[in-house]
N, C-alpha and C positions, 0 to 999 in steps of 0.2 A: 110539849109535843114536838119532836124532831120532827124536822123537815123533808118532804118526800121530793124527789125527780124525774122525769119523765124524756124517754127518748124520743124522736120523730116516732117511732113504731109502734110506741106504748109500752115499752117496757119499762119499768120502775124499779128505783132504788131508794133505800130508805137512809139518808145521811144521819150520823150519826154527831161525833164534838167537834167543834172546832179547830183544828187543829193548826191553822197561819192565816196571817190575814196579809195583806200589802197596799199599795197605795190603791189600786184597783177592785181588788175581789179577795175572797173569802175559801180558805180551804177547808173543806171538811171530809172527814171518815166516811165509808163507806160500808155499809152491812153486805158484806158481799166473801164468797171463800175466798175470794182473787184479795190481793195487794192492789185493791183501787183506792180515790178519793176523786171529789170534785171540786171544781172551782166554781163560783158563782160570782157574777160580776154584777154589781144590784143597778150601776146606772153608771153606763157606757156613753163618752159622748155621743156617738151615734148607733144605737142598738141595732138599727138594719143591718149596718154595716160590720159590728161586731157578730153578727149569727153567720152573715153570708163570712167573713176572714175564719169562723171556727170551722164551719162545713168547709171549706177549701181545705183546711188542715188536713182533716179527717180525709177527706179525697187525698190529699198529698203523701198517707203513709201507702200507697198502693204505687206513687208514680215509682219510677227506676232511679230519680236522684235521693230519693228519701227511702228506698228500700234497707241500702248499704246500712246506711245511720243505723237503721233501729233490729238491725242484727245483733241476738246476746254476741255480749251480755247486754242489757238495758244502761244504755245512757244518756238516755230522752225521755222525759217525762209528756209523750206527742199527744195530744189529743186524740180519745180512740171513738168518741161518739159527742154528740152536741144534746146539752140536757136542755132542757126546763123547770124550775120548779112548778109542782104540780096541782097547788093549792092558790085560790083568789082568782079574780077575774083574770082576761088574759092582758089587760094594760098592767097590772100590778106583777106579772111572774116575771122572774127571774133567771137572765140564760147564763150558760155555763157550758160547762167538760166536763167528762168520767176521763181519769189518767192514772196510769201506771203511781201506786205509792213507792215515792222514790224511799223512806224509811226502813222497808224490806232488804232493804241490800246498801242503803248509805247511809251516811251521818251528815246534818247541816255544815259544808263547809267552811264555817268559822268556828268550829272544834279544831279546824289546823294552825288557827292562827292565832293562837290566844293559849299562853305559857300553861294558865289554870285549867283552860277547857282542856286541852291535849293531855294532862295529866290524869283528869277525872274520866275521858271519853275514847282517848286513843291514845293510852299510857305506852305505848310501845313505839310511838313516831320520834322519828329523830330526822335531823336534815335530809336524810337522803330519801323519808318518805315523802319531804316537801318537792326533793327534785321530779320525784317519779308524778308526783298529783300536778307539779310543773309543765311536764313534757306529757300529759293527760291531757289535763287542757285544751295546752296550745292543738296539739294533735286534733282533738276535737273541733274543733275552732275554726282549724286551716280546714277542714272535712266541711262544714258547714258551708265556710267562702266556697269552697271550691264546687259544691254544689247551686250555689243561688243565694243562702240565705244568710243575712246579718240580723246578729242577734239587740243589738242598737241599746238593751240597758244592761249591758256585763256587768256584774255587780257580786261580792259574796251570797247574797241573800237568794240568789235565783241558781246556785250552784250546790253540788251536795259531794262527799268524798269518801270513801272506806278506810281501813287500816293500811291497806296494800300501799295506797295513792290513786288507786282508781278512781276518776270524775265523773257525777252526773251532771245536766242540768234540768231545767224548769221553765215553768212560765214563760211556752211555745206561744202563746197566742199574741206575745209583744212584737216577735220579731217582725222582720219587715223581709218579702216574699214575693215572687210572680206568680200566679195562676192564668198559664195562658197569657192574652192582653194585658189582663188585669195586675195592678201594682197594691198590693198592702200594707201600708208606709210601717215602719215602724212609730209611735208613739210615746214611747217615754224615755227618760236619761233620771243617773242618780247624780250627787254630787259627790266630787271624789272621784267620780270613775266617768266621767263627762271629757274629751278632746277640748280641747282649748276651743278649737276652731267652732264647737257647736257652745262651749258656753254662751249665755246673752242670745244666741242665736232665737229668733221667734218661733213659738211654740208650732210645733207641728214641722218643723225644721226635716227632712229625713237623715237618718245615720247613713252610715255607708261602713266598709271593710276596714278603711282606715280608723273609723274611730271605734273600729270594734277594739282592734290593734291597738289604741290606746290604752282603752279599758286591760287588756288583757296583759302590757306590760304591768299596771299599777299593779294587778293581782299576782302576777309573777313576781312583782320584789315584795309585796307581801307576804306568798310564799316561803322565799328566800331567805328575809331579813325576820322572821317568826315574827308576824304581821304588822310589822312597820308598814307605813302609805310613805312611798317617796318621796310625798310634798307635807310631810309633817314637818314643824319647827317651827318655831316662833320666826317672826323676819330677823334679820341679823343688821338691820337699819336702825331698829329701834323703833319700829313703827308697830301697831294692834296687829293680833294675828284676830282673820277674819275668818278661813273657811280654808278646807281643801282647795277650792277651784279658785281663791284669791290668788294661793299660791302658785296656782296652775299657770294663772295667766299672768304674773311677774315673775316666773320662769322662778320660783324659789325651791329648789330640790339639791339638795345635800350632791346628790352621782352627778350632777351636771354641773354643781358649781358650791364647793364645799363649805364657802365664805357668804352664802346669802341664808342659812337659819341653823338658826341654836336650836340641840336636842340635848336631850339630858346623858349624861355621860354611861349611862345604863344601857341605853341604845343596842342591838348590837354594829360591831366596826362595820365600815362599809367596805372594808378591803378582803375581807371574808367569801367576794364573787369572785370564781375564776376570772382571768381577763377577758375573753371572750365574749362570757356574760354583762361584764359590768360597760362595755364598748355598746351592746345591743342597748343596756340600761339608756346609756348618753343619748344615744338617735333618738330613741325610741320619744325622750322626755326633752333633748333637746333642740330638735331640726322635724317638723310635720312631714317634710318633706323626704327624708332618710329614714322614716318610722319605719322598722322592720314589722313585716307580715308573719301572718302565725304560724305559715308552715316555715320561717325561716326560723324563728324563736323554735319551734319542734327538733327542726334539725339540731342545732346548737345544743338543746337542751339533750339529746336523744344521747352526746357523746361525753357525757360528766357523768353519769353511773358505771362508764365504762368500766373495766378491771384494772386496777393499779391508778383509776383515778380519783378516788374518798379515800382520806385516812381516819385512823378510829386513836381517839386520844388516850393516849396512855393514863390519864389522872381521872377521866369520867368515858367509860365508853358509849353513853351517850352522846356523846361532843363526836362528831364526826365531818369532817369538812372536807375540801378541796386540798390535794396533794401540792399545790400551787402554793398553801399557806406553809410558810416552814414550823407553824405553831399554831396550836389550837385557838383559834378565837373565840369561839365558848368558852373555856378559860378566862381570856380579858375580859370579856363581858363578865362573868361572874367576881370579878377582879374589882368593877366598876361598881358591882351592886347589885347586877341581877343574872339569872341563868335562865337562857330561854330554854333547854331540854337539862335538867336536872337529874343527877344521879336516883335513883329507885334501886335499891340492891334487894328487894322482894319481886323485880321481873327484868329479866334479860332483855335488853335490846329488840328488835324486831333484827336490824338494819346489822349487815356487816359488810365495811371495804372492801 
């Protein structure tokens, strides 16, 4: 028997499969004509406080700084009403959201970032769809700061993307908010995508803008580098590779310092970033304190699609890079052993310089 829900009002919706789960809650389908789904969170550490942060939200898409946001097209998956499940006592039910199903109009954004997924899912992406979901992002990002809110677990998993490069995101009930007086801390961090300054840091730590700003460099050279993590590589000491954020925190990243880890020569080059870019890369990963903001990444980003700035490689016209490069580095890479965007001569490019 699926599962039924229940709004403050009485109104009822009948969930139907499963469709994501995460370290918190549970997403599920929605029997409804609308592109909805809910989330259900089964044990919150503090459930009072989880029901009163959801209704704030729901209040929040009426104030005038969350208006702007959630103007089509939809790139917020916001909280449109605060559920419960409808069945068992009331210590036993279950709260949750009714939200926009971001599936209607996107695709999990780690189809951008993965050679096989983009091939089977978004066969027509080439670099410069990565720049455009690039300067999406950030755009978003800097929209969000500059309203109030930090989103404190930036992470692939909680982001979603189209063919275009248009960006959604997800999982509104983490971020951290004011209502009024009141402050709604953020709650969670991923590994990988965690600011140095908050790893170790004790639980319940708050995010803030800058460490969004981190998260969202890691995902822009992700982006970039067809989903390389910046602090991937074995140490170059000779010492056990431990984790992302080991690397994090002994500064091991290829852009900032090219002599602290070994990657496989398949990689792709790292010279492949306009200079510009690769300068933001350095701050961003090597000085907390020079970390460029998202609308400065937006800006920067906004001017490499420009006209006369992508060139299309003559030997794979999916190979499309920065005019900066005097040669293809899709190429070298396929040189090395692998091709991150691979010729398909059964579909044309999306993308042209």
């Amino acid at each position: 028997m699926g599962l039924t829900v229940m709004s403050g009002n009485g109104h009822t919706w009948r969930l139907t499969e499963q469709i994501g789960s995460g370290s918190e809650g549970f997403v599920y389908g929605v029997d409804d004509a609308r592109p909805l789904v809910a989330k259900l969170v089964p044990d919150p550490p503090d459930p009072e406080a989880y029901r009163r942060r959801v209704v704030r939200l729901v209040r929040q898409r009426r104030e005038p700084r969350t208006v702007g946001l959630l103007s089509a097209p939809v790139r917020l998956a916001w909280p449109l009403v605060p559920v419960r499940t409808a069945d068992g006592d009331d210590a036993d039910r279950v709260d949750g959201y009714v939200m926009t199903d971001m599936r209607h109009a996107y695709q999990p954004f780690s189809h951008l970032l993965s050679t096989s997924a983009r091939r089977t899912h978004l066969p027509r992406a080439t670099w410069a769809t990565a720049l455009r979901a690039a300067l999406a992002l950030t755009g978003l990002l800097a929209e969000l700061h500059a309203e109030g809110y930090v989103v404190g677990d930036l992470k692939p998993d909680n982001l979603w993307v189209d063919e275009t490069g248009r960006v959604g995101m997800a999982d509104v009930d983490s971020w951290q908010f004011t209502d009024g007086r009141e402050v709604f801390p953020g709650r969670m961090r991923t590994p990988g995508y965690t600011a140095p300054e908050r790893i170790g840091a004790p639980a319940g730590t708050p995010p803030d803008t800058a460490s969004d700003d981190f998260a969202l460099a890691v995902l822009v050279h992700q982006l970039l580098m067809a989903g390389l993590h910046p602090f991937a590589g074995h140490p170059a000491d000779g010492g056990d590779y431990l984790s992302y954020d080991d690397n994090v925190l002994h500064g091991r990243c290829r852009i900032t310092d090219r002599t602290s880890v070994l990657l496989p020569r398949s990689v792709p080059p790292a010279d492949l970033l306009p200079r510009g870019l690769a300068e933001l890369f350095r701050r961003a990963f090597g000085d907390a304190h020079r970390r460029p903001a998202a609308a400065e990444w937006a800006g920067a980003l906004a001017a490499e699609p420009a006209p006369g700035r992508l060139k299309v490689c003559r030997v794979n016209a999916r190979h499309i890079h920065t005019v900066e490069r005097p040669w293809c580095p899709w190429c070298d890479q396929a040189e090395r052993g692998d091709d991150s965007y691979p010729d398909d001569p059964q579909d044309d490019p999306q993308e042209e310089a």
